[in-house]
PDB file of the backbone (N, CA, C, O) and the ligand in Angstrom, with CONECT records:
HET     ZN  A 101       1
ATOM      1  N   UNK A   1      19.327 -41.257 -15.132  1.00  0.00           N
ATOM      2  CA  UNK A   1      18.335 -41.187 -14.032  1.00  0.00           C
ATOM      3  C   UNK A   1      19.056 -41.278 -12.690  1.00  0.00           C
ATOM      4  O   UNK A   1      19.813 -42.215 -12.439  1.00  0.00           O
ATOM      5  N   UNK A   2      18.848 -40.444 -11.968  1.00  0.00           N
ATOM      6  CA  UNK A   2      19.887 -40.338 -10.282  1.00  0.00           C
ATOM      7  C   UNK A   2      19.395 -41.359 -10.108  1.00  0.00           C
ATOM      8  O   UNK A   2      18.530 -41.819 -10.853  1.00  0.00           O
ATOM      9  N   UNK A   3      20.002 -42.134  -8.721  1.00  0.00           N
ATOM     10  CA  UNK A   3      19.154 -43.115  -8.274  1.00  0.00           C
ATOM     11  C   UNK A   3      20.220 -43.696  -7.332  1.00  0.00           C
ATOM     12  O   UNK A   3      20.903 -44.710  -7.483  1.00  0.00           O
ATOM     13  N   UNK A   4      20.193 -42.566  -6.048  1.00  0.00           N
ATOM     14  CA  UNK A   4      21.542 -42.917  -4.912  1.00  0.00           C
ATOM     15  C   UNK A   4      20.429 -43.577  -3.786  1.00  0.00           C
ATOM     16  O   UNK A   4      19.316 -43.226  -3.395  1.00  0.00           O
ATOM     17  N   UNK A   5      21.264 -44.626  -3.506  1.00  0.00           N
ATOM     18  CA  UNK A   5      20.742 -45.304  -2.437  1.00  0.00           C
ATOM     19  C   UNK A   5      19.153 -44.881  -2.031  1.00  0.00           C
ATOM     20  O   UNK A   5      18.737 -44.124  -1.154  1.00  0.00           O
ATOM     21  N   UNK A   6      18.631 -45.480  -2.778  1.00  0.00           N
ATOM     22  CA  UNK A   6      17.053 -45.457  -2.704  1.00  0.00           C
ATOM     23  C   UNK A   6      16.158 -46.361  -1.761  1.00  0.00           C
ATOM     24  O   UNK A   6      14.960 -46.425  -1.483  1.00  0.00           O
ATOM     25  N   UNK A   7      17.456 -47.106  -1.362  1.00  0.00           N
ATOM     26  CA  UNK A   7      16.692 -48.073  -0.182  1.00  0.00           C
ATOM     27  C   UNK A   7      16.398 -47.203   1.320  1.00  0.00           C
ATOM     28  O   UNK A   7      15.468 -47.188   2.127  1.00  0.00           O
ATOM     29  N   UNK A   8      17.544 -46.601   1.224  1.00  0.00           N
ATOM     30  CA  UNK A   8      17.721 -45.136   2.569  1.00  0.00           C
ATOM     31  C   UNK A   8      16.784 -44.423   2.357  1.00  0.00           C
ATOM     32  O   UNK A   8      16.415 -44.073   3.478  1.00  0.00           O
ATOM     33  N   UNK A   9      16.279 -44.065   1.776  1.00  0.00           N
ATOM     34  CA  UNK A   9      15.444 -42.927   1.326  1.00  0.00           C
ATOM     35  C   UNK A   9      14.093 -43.455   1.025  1.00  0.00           C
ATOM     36  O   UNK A   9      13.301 -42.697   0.465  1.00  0.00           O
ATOM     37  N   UNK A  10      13.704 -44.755   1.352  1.00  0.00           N
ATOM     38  CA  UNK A  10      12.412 -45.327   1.091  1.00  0.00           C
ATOM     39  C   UNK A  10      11.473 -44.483   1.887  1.00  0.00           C
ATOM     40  O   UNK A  10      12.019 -43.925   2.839  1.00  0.00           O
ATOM     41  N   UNK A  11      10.371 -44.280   1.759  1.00  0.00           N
ATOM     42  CA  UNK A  11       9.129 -43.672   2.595  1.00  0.00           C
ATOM     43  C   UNK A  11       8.161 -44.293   2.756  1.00  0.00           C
ATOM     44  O   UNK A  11       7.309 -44.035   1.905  1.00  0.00           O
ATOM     45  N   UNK A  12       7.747 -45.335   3.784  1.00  0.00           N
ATOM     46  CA  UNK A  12       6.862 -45.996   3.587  1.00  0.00           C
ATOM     47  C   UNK A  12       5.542 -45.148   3.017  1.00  0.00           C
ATOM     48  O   UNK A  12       5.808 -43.947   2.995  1.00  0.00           O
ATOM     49  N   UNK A  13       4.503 -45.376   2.658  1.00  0.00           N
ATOM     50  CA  UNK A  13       3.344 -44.953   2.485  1.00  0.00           C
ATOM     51  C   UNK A  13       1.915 -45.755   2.952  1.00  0.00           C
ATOM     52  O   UNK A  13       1.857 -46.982   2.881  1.00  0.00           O
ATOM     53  N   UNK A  14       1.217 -45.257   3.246  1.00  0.00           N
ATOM     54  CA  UNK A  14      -0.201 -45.789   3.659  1.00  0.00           C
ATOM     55  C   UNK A  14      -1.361 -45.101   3.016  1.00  0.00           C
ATOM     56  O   UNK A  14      -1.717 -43.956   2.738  1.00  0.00           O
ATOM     57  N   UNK A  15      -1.723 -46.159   2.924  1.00  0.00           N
ATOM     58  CA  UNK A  15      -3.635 -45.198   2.433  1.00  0.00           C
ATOM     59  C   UNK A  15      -4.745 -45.172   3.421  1.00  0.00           C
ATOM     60  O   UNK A  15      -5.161 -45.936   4.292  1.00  0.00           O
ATOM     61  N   UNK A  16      -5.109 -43.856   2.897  1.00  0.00           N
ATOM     62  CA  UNK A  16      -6.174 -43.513   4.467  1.00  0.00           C
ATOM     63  C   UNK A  16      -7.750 -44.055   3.627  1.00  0.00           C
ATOM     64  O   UNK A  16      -8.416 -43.876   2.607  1.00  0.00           O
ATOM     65  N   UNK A  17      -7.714 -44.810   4.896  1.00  0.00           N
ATOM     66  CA  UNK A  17      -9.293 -45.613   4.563  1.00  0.00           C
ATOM     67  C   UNK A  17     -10.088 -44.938   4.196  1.00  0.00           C
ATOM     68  O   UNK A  17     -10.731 -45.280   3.204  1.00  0.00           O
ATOM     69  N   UNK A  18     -10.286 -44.043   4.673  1.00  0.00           N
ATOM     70  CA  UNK A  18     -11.812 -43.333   3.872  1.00  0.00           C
ATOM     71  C   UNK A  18     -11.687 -42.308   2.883  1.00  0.00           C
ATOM     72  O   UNK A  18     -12.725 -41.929   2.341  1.00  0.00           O
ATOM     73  N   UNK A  19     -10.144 -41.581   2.419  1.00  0.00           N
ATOM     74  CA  UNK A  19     -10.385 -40.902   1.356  1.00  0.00           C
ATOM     75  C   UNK A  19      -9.586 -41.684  -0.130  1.00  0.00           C
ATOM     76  O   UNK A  19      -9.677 -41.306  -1.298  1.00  0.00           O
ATOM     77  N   UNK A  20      -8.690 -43.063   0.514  1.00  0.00           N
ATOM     78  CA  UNK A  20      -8.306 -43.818  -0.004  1.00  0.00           C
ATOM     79  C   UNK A  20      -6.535 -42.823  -0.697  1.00  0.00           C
ATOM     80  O   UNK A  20      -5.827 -43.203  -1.629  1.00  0.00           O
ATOM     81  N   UNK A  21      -6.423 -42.140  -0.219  1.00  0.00           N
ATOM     82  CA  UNK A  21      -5.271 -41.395  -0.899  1.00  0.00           C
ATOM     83  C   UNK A  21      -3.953 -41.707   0.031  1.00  0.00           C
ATOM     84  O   UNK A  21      -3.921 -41.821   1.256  1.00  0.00           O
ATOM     85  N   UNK A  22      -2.683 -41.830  -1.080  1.00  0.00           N
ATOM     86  CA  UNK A  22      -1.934 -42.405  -0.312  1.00  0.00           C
ATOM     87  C   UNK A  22      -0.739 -41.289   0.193  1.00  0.00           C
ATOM     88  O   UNK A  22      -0.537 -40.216  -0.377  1.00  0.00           O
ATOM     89  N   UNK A  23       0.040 -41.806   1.444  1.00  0.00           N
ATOM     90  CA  UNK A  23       0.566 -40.279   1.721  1.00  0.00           C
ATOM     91  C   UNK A  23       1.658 -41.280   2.465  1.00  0.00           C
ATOM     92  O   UNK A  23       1.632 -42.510   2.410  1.00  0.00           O
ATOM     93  N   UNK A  24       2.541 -40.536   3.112  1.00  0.00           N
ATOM     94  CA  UNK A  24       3.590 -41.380   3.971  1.00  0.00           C
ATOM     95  C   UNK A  24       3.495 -41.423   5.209  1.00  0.00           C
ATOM     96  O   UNK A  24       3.234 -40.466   5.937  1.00  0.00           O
ATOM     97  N   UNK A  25       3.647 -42.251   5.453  1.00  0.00           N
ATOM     98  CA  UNK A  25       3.178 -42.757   7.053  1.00  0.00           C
ATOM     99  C   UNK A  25       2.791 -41.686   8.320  1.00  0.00           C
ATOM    100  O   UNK A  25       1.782 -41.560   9.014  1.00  0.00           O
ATOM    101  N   UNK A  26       4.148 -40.954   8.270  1.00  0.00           N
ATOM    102  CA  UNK A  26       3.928 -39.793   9.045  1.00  0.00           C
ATOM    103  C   UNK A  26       2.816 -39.000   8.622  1.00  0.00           C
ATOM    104  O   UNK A  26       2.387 -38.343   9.571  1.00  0.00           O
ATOM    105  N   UNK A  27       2.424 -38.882   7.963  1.00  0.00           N
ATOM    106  CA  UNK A  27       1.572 -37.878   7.661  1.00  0.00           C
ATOM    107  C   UNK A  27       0.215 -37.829   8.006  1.00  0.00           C
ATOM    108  O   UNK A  27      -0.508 -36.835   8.059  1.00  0.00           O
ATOM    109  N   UNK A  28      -0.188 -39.556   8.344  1.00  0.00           N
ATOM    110  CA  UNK A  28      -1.745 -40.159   8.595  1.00  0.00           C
ATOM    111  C   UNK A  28      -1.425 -40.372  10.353  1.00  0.00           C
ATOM    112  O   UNK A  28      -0.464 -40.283  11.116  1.00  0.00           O
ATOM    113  N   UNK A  29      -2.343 -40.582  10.392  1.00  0.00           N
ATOM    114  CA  UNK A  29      -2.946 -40.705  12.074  1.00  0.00           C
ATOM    115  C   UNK A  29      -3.142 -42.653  11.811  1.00  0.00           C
ATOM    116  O   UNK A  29      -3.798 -43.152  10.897  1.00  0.00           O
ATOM    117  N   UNK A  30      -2.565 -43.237  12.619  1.00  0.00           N
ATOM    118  CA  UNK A  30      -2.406 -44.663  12.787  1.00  0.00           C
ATOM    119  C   UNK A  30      -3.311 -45.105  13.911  1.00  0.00           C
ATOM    120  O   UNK A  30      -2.948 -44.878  15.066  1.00  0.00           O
ATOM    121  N   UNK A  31      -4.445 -45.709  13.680  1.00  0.00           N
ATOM    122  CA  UNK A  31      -5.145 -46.669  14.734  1.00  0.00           C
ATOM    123  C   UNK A  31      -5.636 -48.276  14.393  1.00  0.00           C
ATOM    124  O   UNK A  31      -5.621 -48.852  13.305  1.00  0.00           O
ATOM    125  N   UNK A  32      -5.967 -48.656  15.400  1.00  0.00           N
ATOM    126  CA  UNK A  32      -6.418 -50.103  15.566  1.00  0.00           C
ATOM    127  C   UNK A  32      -7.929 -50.242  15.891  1.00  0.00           C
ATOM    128  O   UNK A  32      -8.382 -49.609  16.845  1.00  0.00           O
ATOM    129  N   UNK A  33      -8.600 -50.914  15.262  1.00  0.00           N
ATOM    130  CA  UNK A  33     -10.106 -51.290  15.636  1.00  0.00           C
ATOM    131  C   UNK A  33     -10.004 -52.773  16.315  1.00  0.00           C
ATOM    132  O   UNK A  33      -9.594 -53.888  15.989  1.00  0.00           O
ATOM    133  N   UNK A  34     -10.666 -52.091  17.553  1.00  0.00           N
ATOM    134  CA  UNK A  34     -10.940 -53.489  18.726  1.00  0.00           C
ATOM    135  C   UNK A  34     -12.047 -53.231  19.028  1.00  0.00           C
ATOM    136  O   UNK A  34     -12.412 -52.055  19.019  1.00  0.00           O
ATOM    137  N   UNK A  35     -12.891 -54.233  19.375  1.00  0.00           N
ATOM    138  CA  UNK A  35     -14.660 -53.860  19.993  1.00  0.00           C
ATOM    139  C   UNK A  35     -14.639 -53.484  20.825  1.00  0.00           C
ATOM    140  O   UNK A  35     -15.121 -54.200  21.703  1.00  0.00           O
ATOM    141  N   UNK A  36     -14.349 -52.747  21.065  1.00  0.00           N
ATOM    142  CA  UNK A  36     -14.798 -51.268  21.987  1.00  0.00           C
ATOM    143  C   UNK A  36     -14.115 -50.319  21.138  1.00  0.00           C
ATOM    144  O   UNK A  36     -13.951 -49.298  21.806  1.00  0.00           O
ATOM    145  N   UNK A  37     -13.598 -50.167  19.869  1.00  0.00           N
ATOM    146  CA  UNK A  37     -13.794 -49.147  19.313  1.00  0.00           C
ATOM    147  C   UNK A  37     -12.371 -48.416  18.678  1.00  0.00           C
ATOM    148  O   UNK A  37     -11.277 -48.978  18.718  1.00  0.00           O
ATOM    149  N   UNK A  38     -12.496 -47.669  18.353  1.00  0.00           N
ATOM    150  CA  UNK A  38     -10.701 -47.784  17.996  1.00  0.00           C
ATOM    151  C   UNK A  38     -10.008 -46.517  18.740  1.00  0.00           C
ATOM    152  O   UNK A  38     -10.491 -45.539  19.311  1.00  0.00           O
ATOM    153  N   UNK A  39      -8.517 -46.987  18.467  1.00  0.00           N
ATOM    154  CA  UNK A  39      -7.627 -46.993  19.456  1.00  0.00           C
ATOM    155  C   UNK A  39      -6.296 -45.990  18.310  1.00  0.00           C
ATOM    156  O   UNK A  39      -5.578 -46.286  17.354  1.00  0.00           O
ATOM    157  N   UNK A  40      -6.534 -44.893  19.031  1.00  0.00           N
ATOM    158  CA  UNK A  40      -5.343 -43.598  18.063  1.00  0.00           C
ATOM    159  C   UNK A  40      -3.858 -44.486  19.168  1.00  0.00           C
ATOM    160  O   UNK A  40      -3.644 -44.722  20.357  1.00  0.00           O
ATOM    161  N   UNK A  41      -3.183 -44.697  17.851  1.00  0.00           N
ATOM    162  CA  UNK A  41      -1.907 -45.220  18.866  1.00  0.00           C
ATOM    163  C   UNK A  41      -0.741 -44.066  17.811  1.00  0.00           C
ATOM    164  O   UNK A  41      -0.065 -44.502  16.879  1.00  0.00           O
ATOM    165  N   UNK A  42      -0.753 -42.589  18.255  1.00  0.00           N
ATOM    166  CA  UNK A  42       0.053 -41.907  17.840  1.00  0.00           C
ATOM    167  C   UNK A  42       1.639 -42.423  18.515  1.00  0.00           C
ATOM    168  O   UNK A  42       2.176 -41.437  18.013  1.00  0.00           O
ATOM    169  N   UNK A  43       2.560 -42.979  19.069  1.00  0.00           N
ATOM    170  CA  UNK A  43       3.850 -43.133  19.692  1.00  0.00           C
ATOM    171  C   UNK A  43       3.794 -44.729  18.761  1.00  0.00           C
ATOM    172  O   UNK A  43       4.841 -45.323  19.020  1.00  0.00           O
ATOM    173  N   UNK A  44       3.137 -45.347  18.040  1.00  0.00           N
ATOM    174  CA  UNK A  44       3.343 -46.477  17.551  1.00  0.00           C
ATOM    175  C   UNK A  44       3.875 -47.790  18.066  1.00  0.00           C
ATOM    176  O   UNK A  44       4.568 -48.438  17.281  1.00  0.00           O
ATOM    177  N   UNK A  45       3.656 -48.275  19.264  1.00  0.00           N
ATOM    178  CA  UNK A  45       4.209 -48.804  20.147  1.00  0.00           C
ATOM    179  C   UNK A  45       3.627 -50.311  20.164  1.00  0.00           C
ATOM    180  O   UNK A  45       4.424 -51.174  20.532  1.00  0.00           O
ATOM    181  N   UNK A  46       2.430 -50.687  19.835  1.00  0.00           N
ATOM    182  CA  UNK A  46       1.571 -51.502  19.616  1.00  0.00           C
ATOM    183  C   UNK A  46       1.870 -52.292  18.353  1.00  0.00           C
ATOM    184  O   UNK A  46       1.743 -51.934  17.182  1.00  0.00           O
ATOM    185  N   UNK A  47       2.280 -53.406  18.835  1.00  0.00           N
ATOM    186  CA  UNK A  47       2.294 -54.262  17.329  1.00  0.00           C
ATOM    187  C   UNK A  47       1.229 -55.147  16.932  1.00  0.00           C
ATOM    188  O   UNK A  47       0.942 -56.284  17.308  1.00  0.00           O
ATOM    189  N   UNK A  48       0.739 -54.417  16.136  1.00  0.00           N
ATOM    190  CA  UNK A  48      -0.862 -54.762  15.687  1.00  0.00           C
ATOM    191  C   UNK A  48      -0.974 -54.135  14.401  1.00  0.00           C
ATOM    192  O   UNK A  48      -0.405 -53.119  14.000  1.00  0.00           O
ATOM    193  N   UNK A  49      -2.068 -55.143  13.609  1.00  0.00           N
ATOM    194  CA  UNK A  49      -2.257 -54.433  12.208  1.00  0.00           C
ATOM    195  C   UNK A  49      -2.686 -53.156  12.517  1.00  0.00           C
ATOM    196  O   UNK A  49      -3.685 -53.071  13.232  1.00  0.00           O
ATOM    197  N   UNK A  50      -2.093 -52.041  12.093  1.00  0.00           N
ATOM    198  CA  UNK A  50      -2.849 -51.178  11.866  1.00  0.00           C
ATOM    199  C   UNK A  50      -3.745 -50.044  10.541  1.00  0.00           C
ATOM    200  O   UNK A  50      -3.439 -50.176   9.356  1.00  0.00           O
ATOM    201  N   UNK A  51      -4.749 -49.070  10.951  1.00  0.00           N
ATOM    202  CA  UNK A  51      -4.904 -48.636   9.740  1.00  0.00           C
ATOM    203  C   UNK A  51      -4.179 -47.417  10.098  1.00  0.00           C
ATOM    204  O   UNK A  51      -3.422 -47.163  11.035  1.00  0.00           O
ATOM    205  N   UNK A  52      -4.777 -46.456   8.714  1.00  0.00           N
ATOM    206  CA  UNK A  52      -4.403 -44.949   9.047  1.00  0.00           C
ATOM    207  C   UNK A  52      -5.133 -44.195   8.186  1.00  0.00           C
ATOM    208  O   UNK A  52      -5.497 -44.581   7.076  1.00  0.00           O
ATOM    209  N   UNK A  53      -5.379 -43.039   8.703  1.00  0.00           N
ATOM    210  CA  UNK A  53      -6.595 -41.723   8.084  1.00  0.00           C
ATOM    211  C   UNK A  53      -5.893 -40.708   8.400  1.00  0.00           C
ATOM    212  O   UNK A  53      -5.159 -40.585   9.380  1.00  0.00           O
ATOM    213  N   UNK A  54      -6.185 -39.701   7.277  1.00  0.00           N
ATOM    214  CA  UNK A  54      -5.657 -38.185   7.230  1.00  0.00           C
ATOM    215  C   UNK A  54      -6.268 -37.380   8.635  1.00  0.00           C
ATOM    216  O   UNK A  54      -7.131 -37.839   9.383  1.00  0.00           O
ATOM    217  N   UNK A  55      -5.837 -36.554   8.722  1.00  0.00           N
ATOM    218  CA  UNK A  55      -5.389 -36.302  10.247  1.00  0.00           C
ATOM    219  C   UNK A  55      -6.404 -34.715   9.899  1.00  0.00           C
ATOM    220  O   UNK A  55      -6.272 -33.703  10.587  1.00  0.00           O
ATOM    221  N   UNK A  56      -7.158 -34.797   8.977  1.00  0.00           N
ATOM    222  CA  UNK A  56      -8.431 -33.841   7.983  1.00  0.00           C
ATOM    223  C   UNK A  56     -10.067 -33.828   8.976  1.00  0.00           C
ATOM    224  O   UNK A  56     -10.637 -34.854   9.348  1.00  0.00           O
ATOM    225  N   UNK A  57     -10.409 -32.830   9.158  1.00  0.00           N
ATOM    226  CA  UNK A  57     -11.549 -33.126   9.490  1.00  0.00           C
ATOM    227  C   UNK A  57     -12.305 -34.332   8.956  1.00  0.00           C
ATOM    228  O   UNK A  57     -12.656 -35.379   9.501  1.00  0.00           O
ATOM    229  N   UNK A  58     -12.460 -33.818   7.610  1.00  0.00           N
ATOM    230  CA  UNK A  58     -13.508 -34.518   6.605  1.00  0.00           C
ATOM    231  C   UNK A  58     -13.152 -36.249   7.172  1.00  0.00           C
ATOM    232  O   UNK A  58     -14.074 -36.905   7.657  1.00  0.00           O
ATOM    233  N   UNK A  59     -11.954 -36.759   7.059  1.00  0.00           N
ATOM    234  CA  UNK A  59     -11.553 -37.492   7.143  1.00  0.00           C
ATOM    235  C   UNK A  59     -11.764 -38.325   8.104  1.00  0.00           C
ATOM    236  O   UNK A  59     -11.842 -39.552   8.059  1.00  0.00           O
ATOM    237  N   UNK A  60     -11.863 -37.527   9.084  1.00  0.00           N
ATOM    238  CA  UNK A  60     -12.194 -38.033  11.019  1.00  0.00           C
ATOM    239  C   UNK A  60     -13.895 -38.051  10.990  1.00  0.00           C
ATOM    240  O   UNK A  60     -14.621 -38.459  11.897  1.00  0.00           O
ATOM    241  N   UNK A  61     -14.337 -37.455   9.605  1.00  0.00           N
ATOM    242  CA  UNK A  61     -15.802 -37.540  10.131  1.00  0.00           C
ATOM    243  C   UNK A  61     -16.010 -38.760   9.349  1.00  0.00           C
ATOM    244  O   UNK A  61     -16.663 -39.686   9.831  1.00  0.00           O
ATOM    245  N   UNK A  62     -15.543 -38.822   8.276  1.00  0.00           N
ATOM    246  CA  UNK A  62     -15.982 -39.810   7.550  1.00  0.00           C
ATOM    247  C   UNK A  62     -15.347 -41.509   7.745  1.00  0.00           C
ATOM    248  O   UNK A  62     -15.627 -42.475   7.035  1.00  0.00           O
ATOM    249  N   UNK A  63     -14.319 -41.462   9.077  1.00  0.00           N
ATOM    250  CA  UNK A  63     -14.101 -42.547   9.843  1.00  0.00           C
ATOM    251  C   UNK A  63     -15.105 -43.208  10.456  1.00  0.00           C
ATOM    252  O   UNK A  63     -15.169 -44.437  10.434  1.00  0.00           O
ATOM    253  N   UNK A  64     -16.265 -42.205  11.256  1.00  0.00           N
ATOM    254  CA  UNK A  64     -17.367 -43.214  11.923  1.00  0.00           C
ATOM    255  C   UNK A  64     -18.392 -43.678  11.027  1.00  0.00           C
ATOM    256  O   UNK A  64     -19.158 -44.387  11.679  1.00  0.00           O
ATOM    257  N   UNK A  65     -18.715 -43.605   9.944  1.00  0.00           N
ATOM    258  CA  UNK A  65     -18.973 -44.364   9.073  1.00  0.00           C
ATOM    259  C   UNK A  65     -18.535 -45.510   8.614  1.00  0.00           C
ATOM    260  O   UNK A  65     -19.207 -46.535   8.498  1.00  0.00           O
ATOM    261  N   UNK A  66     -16.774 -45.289   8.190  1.00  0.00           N
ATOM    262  CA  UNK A  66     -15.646 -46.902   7.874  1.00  0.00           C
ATOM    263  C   UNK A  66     -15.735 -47.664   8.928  1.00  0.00           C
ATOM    264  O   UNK A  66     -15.631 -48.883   8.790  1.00  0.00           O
ATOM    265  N   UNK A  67     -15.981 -46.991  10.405  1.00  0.00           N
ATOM    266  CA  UNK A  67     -15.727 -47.716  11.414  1.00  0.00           C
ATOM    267  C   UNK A  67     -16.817 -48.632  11.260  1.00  0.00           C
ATOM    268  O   UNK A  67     -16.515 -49.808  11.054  1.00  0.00           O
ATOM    269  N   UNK A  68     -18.646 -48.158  11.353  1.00  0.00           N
ATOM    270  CA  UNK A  68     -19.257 -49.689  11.800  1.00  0.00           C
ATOM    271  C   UNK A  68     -19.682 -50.044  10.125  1.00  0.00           C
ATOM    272  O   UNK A  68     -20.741 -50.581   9.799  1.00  0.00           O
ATOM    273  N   UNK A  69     -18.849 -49.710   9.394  1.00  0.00           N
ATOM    274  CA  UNK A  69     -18.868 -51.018   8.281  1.00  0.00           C
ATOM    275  C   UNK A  69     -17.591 -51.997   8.354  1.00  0.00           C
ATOM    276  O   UNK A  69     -17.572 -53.192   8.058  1.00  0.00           O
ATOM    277  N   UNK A  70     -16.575 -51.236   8.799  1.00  0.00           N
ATOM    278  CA  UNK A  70     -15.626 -52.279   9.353  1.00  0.00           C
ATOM    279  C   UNK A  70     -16.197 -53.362  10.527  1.00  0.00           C
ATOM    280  O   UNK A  70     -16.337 -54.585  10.542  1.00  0.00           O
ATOM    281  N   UNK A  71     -16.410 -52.471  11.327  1.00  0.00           N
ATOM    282  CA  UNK A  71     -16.979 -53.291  12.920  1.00  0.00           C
ATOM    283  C   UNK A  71     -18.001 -54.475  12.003  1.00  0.00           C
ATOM    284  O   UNK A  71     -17.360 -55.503  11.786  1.00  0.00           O
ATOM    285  N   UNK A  72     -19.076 -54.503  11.582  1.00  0.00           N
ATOM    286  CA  UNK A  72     -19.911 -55.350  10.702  1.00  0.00           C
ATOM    287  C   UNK A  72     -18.920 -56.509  10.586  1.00  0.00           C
ATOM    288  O   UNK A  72     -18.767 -57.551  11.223  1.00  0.00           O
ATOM    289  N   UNK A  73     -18.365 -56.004   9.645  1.00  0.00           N
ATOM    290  CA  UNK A  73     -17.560 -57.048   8.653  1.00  0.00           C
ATOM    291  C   UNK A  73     -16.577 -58.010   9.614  1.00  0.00           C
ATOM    292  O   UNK A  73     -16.361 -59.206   9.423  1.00  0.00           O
ATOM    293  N   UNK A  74     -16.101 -57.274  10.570  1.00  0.00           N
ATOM    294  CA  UNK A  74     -15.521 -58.193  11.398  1.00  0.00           C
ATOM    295  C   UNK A  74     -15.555 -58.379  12.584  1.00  0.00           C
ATOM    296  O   UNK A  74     -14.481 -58.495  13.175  1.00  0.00           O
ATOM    297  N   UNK A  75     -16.614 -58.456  13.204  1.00  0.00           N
ATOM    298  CA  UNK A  75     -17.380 -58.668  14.582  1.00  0.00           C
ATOM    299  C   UNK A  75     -18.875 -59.117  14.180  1.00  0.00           C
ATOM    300  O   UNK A  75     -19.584 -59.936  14.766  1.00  0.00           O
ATOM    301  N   UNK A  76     -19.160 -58.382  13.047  1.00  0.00           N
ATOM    302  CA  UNK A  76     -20.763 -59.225  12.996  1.00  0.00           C
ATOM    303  C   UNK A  76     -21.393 -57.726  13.409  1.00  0.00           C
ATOM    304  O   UNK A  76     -20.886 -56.733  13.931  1.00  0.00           O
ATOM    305  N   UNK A  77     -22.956 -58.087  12.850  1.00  0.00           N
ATOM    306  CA  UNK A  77     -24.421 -57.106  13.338  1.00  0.00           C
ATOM    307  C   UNK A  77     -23.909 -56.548  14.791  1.00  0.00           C
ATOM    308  O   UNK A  77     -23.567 -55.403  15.089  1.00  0.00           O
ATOM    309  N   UNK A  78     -23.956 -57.458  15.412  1.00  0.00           N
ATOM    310  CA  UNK A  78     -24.138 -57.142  16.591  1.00  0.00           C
ATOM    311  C   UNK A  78     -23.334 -56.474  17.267  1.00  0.00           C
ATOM    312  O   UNK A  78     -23.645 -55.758  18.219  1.00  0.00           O
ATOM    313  N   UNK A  79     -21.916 -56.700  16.714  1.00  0.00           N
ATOM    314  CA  UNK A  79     -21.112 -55.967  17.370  1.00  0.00           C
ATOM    315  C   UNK A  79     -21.231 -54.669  17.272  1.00  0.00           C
ATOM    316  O   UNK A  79     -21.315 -53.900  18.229  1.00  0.00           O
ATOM    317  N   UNK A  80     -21.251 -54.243  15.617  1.00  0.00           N
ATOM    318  CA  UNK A  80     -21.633 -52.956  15.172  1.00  0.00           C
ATOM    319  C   UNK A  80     -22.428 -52.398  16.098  1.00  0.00           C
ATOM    320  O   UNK A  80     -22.009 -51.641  16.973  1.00  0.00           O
ATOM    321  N   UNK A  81     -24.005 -52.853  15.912  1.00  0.00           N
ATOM    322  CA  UNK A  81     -25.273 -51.792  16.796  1.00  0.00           C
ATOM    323  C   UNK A  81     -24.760 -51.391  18.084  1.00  0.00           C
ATOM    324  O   UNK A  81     -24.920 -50.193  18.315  1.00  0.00           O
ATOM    325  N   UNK A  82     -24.108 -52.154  19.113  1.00  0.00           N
ATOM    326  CA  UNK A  82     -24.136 -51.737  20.057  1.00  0.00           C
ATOM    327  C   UNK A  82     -22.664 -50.343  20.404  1.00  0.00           C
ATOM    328  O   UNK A  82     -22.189 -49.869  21.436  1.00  0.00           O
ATOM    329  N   UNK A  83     -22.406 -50.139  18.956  1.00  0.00           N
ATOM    330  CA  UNK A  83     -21.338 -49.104  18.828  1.00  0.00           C
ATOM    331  C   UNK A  83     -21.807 -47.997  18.056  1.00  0.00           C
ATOM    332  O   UNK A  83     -21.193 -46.932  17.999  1.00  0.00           O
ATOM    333  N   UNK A  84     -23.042 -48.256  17.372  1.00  0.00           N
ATOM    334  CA  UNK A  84     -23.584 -47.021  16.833  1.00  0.00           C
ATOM    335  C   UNK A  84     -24.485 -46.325  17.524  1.00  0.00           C
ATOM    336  O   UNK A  84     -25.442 -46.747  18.172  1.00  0.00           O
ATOM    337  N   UNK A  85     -24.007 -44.889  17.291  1.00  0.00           N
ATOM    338  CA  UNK A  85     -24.271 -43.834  18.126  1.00  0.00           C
ATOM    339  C   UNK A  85     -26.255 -43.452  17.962  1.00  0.00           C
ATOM    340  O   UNK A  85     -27.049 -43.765  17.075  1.00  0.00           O
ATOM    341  N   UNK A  86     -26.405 -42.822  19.009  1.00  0.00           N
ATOM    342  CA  UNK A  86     -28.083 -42.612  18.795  1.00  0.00           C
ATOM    343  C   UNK A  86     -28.107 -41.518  18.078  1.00  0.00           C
ATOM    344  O   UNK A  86     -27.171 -40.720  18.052  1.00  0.00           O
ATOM    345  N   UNK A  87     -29.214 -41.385  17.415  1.00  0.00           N
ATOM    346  CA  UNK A  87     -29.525 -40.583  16.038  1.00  0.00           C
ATOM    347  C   UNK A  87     -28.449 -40.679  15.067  1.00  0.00           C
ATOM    348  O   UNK A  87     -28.750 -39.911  14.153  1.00  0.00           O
ATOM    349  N   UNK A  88     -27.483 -41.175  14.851  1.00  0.00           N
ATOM    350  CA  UNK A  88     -27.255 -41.901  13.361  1.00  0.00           C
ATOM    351  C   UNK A  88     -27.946 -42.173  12.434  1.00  0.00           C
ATOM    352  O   UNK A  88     -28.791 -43.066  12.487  1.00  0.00           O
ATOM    353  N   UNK A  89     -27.751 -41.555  11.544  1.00  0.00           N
ATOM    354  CA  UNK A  89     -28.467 -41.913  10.263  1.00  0.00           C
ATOM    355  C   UNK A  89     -28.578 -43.228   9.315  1.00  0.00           C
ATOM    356  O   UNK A  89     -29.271 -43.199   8.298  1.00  0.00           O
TER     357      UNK A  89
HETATM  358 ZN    ZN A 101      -8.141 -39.252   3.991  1.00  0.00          ZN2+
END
């Protein structure tokens, strides 16, 4: 089995929240959720947990959905409503 310096050659990977598939870092779009909403930090400069989502339509649509069940979960009701959009379903 080859197996040259595999520490060099590591790729981190991340999974994108809403289609849950995992890919390597570069490949996802990296942001931060703060109440006011989240924050594309493409130059990675920000040291903060971050998430990451495929860089896919489907993917970007199906973020404002993760977003106010995230927002919920960690801000509370309230934080959420006042971030969900009018006529939302
Ligand atoms: Zn995805």
């Amino acid at each position: 089995m080859p197996n040259k310096n595999s520490h060099a050659e590591h790729v981190p990977q991340r999974t994108c929240v809403v289609c849950r598939a995992r890919k390597e870092a570069g490949e996802l779009l990296s942001f931060f959720v703060l109440p006011q909403g989240l924050v594309f930090d493409p130059r990675r400069r920000i040291q903060r947990r971050r998430n990451y989502v495929c860089p896919d339509p489907e993917c970007l649509v199906g973020l404002d959905k993760w977003k106010l069940k995230y927002m919920k979960r960690k801000f509370g009701l309230r934080g959420a409503a006042s971030f969900s959009q009018a006529g939302q379903k």
